[in-house]
C-alpha positions in Angstrom: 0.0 0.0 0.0 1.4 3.1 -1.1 0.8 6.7 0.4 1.1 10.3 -0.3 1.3 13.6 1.0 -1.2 14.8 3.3 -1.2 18.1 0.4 -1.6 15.6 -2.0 -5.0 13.4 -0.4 -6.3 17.7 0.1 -5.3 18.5 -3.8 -6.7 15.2 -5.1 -9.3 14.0 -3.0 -13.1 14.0 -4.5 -16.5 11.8 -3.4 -16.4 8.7 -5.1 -19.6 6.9 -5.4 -19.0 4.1 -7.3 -16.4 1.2 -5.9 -14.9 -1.8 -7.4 -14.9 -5.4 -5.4 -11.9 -5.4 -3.5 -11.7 -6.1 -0.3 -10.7 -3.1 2.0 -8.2 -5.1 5.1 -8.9 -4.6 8.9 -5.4 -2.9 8.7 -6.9 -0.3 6.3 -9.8 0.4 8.2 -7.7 0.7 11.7 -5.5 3.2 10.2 -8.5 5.3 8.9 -10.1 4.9 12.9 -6.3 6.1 13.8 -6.4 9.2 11.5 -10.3 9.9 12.3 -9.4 10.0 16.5 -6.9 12.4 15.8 -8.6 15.3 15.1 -9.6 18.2 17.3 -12.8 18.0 19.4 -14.7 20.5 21.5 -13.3 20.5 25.0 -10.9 17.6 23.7 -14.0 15.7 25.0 -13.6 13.2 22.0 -17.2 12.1 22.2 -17.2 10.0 18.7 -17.3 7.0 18.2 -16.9 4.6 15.0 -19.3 1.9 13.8 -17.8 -0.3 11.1 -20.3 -2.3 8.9 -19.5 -5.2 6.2 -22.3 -7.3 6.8 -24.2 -7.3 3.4 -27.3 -7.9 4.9 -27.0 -5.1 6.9 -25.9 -2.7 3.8 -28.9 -3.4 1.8 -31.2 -2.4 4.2 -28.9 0.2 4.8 -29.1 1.1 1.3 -33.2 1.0 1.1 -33.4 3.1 3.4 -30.7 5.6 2.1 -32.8 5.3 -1.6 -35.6 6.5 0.0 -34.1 9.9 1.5 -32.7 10.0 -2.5 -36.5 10.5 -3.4 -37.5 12.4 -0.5 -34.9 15.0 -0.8 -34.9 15.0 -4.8 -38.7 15.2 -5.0 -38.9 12.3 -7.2 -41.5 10.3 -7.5 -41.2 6.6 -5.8 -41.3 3.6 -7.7 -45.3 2.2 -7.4 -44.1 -1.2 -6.4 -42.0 0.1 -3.9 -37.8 0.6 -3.5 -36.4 -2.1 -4.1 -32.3 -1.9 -5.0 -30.2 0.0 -2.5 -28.6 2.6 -3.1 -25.3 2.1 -5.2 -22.6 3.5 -3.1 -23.9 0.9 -0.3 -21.8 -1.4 -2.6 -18.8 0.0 -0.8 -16.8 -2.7 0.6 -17.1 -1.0 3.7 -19.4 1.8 5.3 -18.2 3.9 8.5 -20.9 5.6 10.5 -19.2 8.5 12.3 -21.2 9.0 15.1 -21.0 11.0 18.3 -22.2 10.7 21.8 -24.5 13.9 22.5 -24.9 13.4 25.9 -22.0 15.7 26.9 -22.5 18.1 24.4 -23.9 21.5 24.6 -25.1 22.1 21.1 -25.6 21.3 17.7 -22.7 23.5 16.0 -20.6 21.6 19.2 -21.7 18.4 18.2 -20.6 18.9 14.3 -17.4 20.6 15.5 -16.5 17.6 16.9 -17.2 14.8 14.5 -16.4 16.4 10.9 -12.8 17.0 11.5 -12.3 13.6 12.6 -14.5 12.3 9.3 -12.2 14.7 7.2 -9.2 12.7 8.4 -10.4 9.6 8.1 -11.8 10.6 4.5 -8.0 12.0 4.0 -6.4 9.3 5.5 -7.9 7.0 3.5 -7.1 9.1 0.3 -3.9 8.6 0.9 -3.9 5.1 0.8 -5.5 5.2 -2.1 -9.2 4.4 -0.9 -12.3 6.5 -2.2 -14.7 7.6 -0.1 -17.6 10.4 0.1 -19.5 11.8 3.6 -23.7 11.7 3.2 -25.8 12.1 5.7 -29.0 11.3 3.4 -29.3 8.1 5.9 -30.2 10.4 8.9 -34.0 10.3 8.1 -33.8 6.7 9.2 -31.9 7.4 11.7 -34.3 4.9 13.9 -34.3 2.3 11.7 -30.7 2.1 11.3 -30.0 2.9 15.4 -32.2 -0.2 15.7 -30.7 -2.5 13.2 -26.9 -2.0 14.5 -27.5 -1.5 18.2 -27.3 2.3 18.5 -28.4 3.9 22.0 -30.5 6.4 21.8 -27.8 9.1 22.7 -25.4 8.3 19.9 -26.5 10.4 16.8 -25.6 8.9 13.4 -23.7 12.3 12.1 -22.6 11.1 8.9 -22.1 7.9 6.7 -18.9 7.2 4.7 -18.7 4.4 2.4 -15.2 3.1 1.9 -13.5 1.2 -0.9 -11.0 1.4 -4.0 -12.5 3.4 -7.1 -14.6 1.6 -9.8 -16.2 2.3 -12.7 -15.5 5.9 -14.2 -14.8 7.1 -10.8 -11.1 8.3 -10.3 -9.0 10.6 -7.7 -8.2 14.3 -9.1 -8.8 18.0 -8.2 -12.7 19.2 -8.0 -13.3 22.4 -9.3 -13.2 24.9 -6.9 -13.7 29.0 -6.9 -10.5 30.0 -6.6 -9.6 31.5 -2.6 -9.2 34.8 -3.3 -12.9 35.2 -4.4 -13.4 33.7 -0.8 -11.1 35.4 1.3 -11.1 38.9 2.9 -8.7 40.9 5.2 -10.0 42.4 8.2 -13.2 43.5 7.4 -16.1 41.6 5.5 -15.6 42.1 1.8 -11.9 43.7 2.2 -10.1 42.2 -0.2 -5.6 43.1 -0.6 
């Protein structure tokens, strides 16, 4: 397994949807755990947690239910004998939920400050390594469903879903376009540009 620079997995890394069928090791996924629990967290209260799922089974439902937030949140209309084929990135070798413990945290802005630089690292990490991934949170509708199909108290809110695996099909690593920063960027005051 080759890596690169962390510059590198910012410059090149993009969602990818679409994976092939190769097998992503526990090694891999350990090292993108390792990455994710190194990020910042409010209070360095590290309330996340990691919930790794392979079970095919699990995925397809998984995938139902994600295909059915597609429709909601696209307005299309569903099919009349139901949904019946998951979602295709649930084809991912691998999907992380990144969740976090809200127990002990104060608000919601907290609660995202916490978890999304630890899925950026983990999405990074795993760039660099050569493994595509994207962040949805189009599951959290079923949020419910999915807490009770895998176990998750009550407390533990489902913040984002990353499916993991190498690229396949027409899906490849590269720069996404981007406004450039200094459209983005001011100095000082709001709209003070140098």
């Amino acid at each position: 397994m080759t890596s690169i620079s962390a510059i590198d997995a910012i410059r090149s890394q993009r969602a990818i949807r679409e994976f092939s069928d190769e097998p992503v090791s526990e090694e891999a996924v350990t090292q993108l755990i390792q990455a994710a629990i190194r990020a910042p967290s409010a209070s360095n209260k590290q309330p996340w947690h990691f919930l790794v799922v392979r079970d095919a089974e699990a995925k397809r439902k998984i995938g139902l239910w994600y295909m059915d937030s597609v429709y909601s949140y696209s307005g299309q209309e569903r099919p009349s004998d139901g949904i019946t084929e998951p979602h295709p990135i649930m084809s991912a070798p691998v999907l992380i939920f990144a969740c976090i413990d809200a127990v002990d945290v104060a608000d919601r802005l907290t609660l995202g400050a916490s978890i999304f630089p630890a899925a950026q690292n983990l999405m990074l990490a795993a760039r660099s390594m050569g493994l595509g991934t994207t962040l949805t949170t189009l599951h959290r509708p079923h949020q419910d469903e999915i807490r009770a199909l895998l176990g998750i108290p009550e407390s533990v809110e489902t913040a984002a879903l990353i499916p993991v695996g190498y690229p396949g099909g027409d899906q490849h690593f590269g720069g996404s376009r981007r406004r450039p920063a200094k459209e983005l960027t001011y100095y000082e005051r709001w709209g003070a540009t140098k």
